[in-house]
C-alpha positions as CSV (number, residue, x, y, z in Angstrom):
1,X,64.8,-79.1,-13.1
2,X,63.5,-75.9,-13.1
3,X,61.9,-74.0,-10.0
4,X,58.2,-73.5,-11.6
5,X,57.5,-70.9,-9.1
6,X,57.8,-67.4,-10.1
7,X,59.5,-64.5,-8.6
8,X,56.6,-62.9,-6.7
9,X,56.6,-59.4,-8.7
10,X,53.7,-56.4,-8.4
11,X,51.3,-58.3,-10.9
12,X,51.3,-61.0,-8.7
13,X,50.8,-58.9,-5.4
14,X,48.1,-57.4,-7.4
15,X,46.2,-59.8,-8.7
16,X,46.2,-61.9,-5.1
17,X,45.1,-58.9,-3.4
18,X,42.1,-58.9,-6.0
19,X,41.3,-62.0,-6.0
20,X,41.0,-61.8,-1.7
21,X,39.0,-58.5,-1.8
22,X,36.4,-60.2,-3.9
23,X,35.8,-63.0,-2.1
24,X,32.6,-63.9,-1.4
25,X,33.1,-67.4,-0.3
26,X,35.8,-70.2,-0.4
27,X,36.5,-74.3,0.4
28,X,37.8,-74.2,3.6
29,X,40.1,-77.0,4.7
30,X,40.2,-77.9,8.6
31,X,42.7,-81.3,10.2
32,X,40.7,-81.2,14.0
33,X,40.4,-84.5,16.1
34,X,39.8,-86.1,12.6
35,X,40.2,-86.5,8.8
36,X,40.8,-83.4,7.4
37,X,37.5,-81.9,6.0
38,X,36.3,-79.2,3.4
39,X,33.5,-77.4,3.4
40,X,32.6,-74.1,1.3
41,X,32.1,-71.4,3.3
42,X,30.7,-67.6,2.9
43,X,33.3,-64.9,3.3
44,X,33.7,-61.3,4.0
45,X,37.5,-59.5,3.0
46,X,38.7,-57.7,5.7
47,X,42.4,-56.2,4.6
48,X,44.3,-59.0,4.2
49,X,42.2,-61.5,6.8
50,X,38.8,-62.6,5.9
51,X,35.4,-63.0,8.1
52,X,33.6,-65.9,8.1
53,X,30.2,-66.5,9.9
54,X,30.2,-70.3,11.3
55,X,27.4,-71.9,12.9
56,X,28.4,-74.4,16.1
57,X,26.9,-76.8,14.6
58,X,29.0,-77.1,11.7
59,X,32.6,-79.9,11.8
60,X,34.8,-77.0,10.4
61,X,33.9,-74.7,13.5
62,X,34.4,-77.7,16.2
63,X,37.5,-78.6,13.7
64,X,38.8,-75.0,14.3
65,X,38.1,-75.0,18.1
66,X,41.0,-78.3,18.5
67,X,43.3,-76.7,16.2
68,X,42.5,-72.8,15.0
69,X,45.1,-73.9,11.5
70,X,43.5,-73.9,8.4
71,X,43.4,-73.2,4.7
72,X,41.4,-71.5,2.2
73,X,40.8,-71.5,-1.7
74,X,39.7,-68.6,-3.5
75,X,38.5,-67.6,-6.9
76,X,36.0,-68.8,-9.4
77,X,36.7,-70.8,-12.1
78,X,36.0,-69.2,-15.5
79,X,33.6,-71.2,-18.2
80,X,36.4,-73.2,-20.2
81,X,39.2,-74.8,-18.1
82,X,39.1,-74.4,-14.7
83,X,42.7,-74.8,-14.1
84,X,43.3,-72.5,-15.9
85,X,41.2,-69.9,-14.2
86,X,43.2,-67.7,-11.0
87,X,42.9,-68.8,-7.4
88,X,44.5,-67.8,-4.5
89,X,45.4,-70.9,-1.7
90,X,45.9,-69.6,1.5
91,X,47.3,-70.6,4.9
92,X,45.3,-68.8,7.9
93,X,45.0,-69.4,11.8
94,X,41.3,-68.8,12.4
95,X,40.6,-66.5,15.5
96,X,37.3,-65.0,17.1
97,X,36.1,-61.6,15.9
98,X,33.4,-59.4,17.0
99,X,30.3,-59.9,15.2
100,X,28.3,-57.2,16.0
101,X,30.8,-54.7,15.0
102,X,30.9,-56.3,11.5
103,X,26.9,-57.2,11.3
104,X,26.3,-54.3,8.9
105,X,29.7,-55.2,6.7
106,X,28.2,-59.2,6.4
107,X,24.9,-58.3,5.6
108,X,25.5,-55.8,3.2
109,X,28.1,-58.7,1.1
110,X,25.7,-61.3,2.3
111,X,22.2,-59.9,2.3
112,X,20.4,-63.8,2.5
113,X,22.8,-64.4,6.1
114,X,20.1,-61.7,7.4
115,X,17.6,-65.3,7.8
116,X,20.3,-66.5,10.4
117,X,23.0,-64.1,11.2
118,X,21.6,-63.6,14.6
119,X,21.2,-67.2,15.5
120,X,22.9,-67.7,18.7
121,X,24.8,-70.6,16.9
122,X,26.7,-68.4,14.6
123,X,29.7,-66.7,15.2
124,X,32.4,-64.6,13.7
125,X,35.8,-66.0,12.8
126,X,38.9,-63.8,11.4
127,X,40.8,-65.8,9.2
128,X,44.6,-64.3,9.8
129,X,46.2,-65.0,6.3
130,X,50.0,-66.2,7.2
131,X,50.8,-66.7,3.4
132,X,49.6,-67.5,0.2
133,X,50.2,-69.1,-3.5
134,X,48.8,-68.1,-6.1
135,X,48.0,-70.0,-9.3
136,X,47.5,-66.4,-11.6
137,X,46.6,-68.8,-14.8
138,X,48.2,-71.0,-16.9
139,X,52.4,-71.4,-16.3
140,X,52.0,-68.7,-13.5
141,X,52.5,-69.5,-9.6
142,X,53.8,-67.6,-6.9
143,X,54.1,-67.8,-3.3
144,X,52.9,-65.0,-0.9
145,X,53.8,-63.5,2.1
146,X,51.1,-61.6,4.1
147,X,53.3,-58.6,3.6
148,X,52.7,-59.3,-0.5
149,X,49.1,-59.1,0.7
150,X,48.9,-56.2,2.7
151,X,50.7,-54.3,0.5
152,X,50.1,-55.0,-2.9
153,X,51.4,-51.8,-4.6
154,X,54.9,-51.1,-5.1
155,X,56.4,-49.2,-2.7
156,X,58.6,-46.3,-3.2
């Protein structure tokens, strides 16, 4: 049988590193304590990580506090099929970020988060991608490094 993964090549890099620089939110997947859980969640790019402004309230937050793995889908599905549109899945270890050095940043992606940014609830978490794979359309997958996604231009 043949390997239906693609030879990660500069389109690939490129399009992935689109893809994560638009993001503007995601479905989060957490394991925790319990089942494992989705919930969509609002996002800021930050190089290759991601922000993401969580309340303490929410089961993805206490999820991420017992076990800091998780994973993230990007990318919005087109009108027509929506497998057929490009995401980008990504494995991430979720860490704690400073929020008031990134206030202006959220705010300015995410001008409605101004109602509750300042909640003492909320907090900032950096989402440190470890690797990806994306799905670039129809017949087109690729897995990701974090080096694919730091560097998405060809090097010299």
């Amino acid at each position: 049988m043949t390997d239906p993964i693609r030879p990660t090549d500069d389109g690939a890099r490129k399009q992935a590193a689109r893809l994560l620089a638009q993001a503007c939110h995601g479905v989060l997947g957490v394991q925790g304590d319990g089942p494992p859980g989705l919930s969509r969640v609002a996002l800021l790019p930050d190089g290759a990580d991601l922000l993401m402004l969580v309340s303490d309230l929410s089961r993805h937050t206490r999820a991420l506090a017992t076990d800091p793995r998780c994973a993230l889908l990007i990318g919005e599905p087109s009108l027509g099929d929506p497998l057929a549109a490009a995401r980008l899945s990504l494995e991430l270890r979720a860490e704690a970020a400073d929020k008031a050095a990134h206030r202006a940043a959220w705010l300015a992606w995410h001008p409605q988060a101004a109602l509750y940014f300042d909640f003492a609830d909320f907090r900032l978490l950096r989402l440190m991608v470890q690797s990806g794979f994306l799905v670039g359309g129809f017949g087109r997958a690729f897995a990701l490094s974090r080096a694919d996604l730091e560097n998405p231009r060809p090097t010299a």
